[in-house]
N, C-alpha and C positions, 0 to 999 in steps of 0.2 A: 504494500500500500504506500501512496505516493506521502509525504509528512504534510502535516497539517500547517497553516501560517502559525507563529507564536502568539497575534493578539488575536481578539473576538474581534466579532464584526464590531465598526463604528456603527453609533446612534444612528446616522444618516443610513447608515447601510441597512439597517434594522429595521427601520419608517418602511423605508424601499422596497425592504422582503415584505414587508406587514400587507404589501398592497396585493399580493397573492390570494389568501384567502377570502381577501373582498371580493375580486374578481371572480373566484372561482363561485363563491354565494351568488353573485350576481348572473353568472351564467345558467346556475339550476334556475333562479327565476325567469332568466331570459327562455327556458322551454316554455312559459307560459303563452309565449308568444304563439306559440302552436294552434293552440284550442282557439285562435282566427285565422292563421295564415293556415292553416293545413301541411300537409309533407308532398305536396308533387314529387311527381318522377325524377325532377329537374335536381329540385332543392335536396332529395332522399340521398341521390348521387354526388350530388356537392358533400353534403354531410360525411358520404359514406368514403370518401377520398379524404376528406380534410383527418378524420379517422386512422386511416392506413398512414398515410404518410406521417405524420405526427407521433403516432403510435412507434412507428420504423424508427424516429428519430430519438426518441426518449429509450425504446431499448438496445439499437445498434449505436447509437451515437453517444450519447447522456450514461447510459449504464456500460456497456459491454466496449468502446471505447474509454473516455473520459475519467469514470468510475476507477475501472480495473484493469483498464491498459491489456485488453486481450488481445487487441494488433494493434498491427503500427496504422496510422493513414498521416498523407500530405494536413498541413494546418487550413485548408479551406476547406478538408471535409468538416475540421472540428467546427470551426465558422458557421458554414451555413446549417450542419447539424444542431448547432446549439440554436441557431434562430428558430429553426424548424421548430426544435423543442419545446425553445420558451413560446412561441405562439400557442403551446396547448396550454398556458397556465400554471404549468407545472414548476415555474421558477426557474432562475438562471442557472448553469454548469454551477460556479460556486457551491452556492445553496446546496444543492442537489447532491454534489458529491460529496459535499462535508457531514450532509446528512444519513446518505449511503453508505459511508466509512462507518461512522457512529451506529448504524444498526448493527452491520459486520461487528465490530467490535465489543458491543454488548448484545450481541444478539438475546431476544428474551430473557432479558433479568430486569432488572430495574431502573436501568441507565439504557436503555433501549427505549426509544423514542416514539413509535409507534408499534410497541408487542402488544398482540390480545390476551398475555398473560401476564402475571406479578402486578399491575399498576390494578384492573377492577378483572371481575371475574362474568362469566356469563355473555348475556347479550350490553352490557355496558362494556366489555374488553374488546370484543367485536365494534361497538359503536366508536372507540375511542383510538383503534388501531386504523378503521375505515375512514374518522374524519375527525372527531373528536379531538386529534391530538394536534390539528392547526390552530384549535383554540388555546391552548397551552405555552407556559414559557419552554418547553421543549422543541416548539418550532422555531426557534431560533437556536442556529450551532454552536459549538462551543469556540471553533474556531473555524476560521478557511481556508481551505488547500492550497497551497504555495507553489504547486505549477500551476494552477490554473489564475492563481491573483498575478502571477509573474505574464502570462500574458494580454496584454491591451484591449484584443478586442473579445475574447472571455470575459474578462472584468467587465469591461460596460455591457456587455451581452448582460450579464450578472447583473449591475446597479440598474439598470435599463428595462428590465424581464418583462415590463407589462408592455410596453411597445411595441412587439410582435403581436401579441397575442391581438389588441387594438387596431394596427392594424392589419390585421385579418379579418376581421369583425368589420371595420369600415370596409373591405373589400367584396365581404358575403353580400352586406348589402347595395353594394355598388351594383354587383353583376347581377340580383336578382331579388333586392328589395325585401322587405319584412320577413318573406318566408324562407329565402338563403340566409338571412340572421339568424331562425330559429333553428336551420338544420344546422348553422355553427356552434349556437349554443348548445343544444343536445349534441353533437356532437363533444364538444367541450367537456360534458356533464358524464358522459357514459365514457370518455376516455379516463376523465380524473379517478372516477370507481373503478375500471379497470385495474388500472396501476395502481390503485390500492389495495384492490385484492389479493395481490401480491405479498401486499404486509400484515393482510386481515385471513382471509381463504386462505392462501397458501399455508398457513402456518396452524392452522386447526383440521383441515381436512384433505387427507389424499395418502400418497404410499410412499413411504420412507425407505428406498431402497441402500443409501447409502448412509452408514454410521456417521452422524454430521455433531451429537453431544448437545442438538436442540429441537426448537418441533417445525422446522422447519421439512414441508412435502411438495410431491409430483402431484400437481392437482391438472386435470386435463382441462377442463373447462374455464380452468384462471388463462391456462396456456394458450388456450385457440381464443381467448378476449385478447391477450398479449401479443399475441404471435411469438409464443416461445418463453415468456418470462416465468409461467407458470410448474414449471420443471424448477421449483427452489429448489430439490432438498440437493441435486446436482449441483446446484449454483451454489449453493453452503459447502459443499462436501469440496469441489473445483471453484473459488470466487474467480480464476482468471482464466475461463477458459471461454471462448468465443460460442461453441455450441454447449448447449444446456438441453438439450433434446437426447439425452443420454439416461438409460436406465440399464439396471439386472433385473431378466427372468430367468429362474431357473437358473442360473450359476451363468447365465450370457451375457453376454451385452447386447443391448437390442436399441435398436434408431428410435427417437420416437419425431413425431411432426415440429421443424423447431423452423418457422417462414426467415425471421430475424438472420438466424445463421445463411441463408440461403440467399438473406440482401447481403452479407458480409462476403460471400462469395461472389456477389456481382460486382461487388465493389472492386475484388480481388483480379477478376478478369479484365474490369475496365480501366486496371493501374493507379486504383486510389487507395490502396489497403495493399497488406501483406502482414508477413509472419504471424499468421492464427494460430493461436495458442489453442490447443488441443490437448485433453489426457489420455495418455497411451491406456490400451485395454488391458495392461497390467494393472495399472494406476487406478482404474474403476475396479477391478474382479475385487482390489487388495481396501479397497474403501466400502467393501459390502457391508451391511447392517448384518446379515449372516453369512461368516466364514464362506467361501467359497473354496472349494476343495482346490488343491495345488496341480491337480492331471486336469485339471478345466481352464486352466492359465492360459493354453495356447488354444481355445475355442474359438471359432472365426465369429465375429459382428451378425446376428441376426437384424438383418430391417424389420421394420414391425410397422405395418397398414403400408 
C-alpha cells in the first residue's frame, strides 16, 4: 500500500468533501423527477450508459488502478478515469483511496469505516455500512495519500469532485431535458448502492472461498451490479491483483464473470495499461479457507459459465 500524507485533510478540504453526501441526497431526490418525466427508450439508454461507464471507472480506475496499483497505465488514463469517476458522486481519487486503504487496514473491527459489524448490529449495521456512515465523523480520512496529493491534477480532481458530476447533470439535461436529468439521477442513485454493497452485501452474504481472517464474501449478484467488484473475499485474500473473478470449487480454481478485468485487458491491447498483476494458481489453491490437498496443486483452471 502506497503511505498515507503525514497531515489530515485541511478544513477547506473537508467543507469540499462534505459537499459529497449532499449531492448524493440530492440525487435520490432528483429520481422524483420521474413520476413526471417518465423513462423513455431514449432517457433508459442514457441512464443505462452513464451507469457502465462510471461504474468501469470507479472499479478499473479508482479501485483496481489508483487504490492498489494492480497495473501500470500512462497518467491520462488516471486523469480522465478519475473525472469519469468523480462524475458519479463518488468523490475524488484522494478521498477515495485514503478511504479504501482504511477499510483494508481495519477491515471489520472498529476502526473500519463502513463494517456492518462491531459499530450496530442487525439491520442498523446494514443501514450504516450502506449509507449511514456519510453521516459520521468517519467520513472524513485520517489522512491523504501522498502519491496521489503529489500529483496536480489528482489533487484538484480531489478538491474539485462535485464539478464532474454537475457537469454531467447540466449535460443530461442539455441533450434531453427533464427526463435525461432523471435517468442521471437514478442512474447516480443505483450506482452509489451499488458500490456500496460492496461494503454492506459483500460482507454479510455469499461464499468465503479463501481464508481472508474477516467476513468478507463472493457475492454474485453485488458482482454482476459491479461488474466484478462483488468477488470480495478474493479481493481480501489478493488486494492487488487486477482480476477478482477468481474462486475454488472442489480443490480448483475456477473463472468466474469479472467485465472490469476484461476493460483492463482492452486497455492492455490498446497500449494504455500493462503489467496485470495476477495470482498464480499456486497462490489461490494455498489461500483456500479448506486445505486443498498438495497432488491438486498442478490442477488446470476450470472456467465456470
Amino acid at each position: 500500500m502506497a503511505p498515507l500524507a503525514a497531515n489530515r485533510p485541511s478544513r477547506r478540504r473537508r467543507l469540499l468533501h462534505q459537499g459529497g453526501p449532499v449531492f448524493i441526497a440530492v440525487s435520490h431526490l432528483g429520481c422524483g423527477l420521474l413520476l413526471f418525466t417518465g423513462l423513455g427508450l431514449g432517457a433508459l439508454l442514457w441512464g443505462l450508459a452513464l451507469y457502465l461507464a462510471r461504474m468501469l471507472a470507479i472499479t478499473a480506475i479508482y479501485h483496481r488502478l489508483i487504490a492498489h496499483r494492480s497495473y501500470q497505465a500512462p497518467r491520462p488514463v488516471w486523469w480522465i478515469g478519475s473525472l469519469v469517476a468523480a462524475s458519479a458522486g463518488q468523490m475524488g481519487p484522494s478521498w477515495w483511496k485514503a478511504h479504501h486503504l482504511e477499510h483494508h487496514r481495519h477491515v471489520d473491527t472498529g476502526h473500519d469505516p463502513h463494517s456492518p459489524w462491531h459499530r450496530h448490529s442487525g439491520w442498523r449495521g446494514v443501514w450504516h455500512s450502506q449509507l449511514g456512515w456519510l453521516l459520521t465523523p468517519a467520513f472524513h480520512p485520517q489522512a491523504l495519500p501522498a502519491d496521489i496529493e503529489a500529483d496536480p491534477v489528482l489533487r484538484w480532481i480531489d478538491r474539485l469532485h462535485l464539478l464532474p458530476p454537475l457537469a454531467l447533470a447540466g449535460m443530461s439535461w442539455w441533450l434531453g431535458g427533464w427526463a435525461w436529468l432523471a435517468a442521471f439521477c437514478l442512474s447516480t442513485t443505483l450506482l452509489f448502492h451499488a458500490v456500496a454493497s460492496v461494503n454492506s452485501v459483500a460482507h454479510l452474504c455469499g461464499e468465503q472461498p479463501f481464508a481472508t481472517g474477516d467476513a468478507s464474501r463472493n457475492n454474485r449478484w453485488v458482482a454482476l451490479l459491479t461488474l466484478g467488484e462483488g468477488w470480495h473475499n478474493l479481493h481480501h485474500a489478493f488486494q492487488g491483483s487486477a482480476r477478482q473473478g477468481l474462486s475454488l470449487r472442489q480443490g480448483l480454481v475456477v473463472i468466474l464473470p469479472d467485465p472490469t478485468y476484461r476493460f483492463i485487458c482492452l486497455l492492455v491491447r490498446l497500449g494504455w495499461a500493462e503489467r496485470i498483476r495476477i495470482p498464480s494458481q499456486q497462490a489461490l489453491l494455498a489461500a483456500a479457507a479448506i486445505p486443498v490437498q498438495v497432488a491438486k496443486l498442478q490442477a488446470p483452471m476450470h472456467p465456470l459459465g
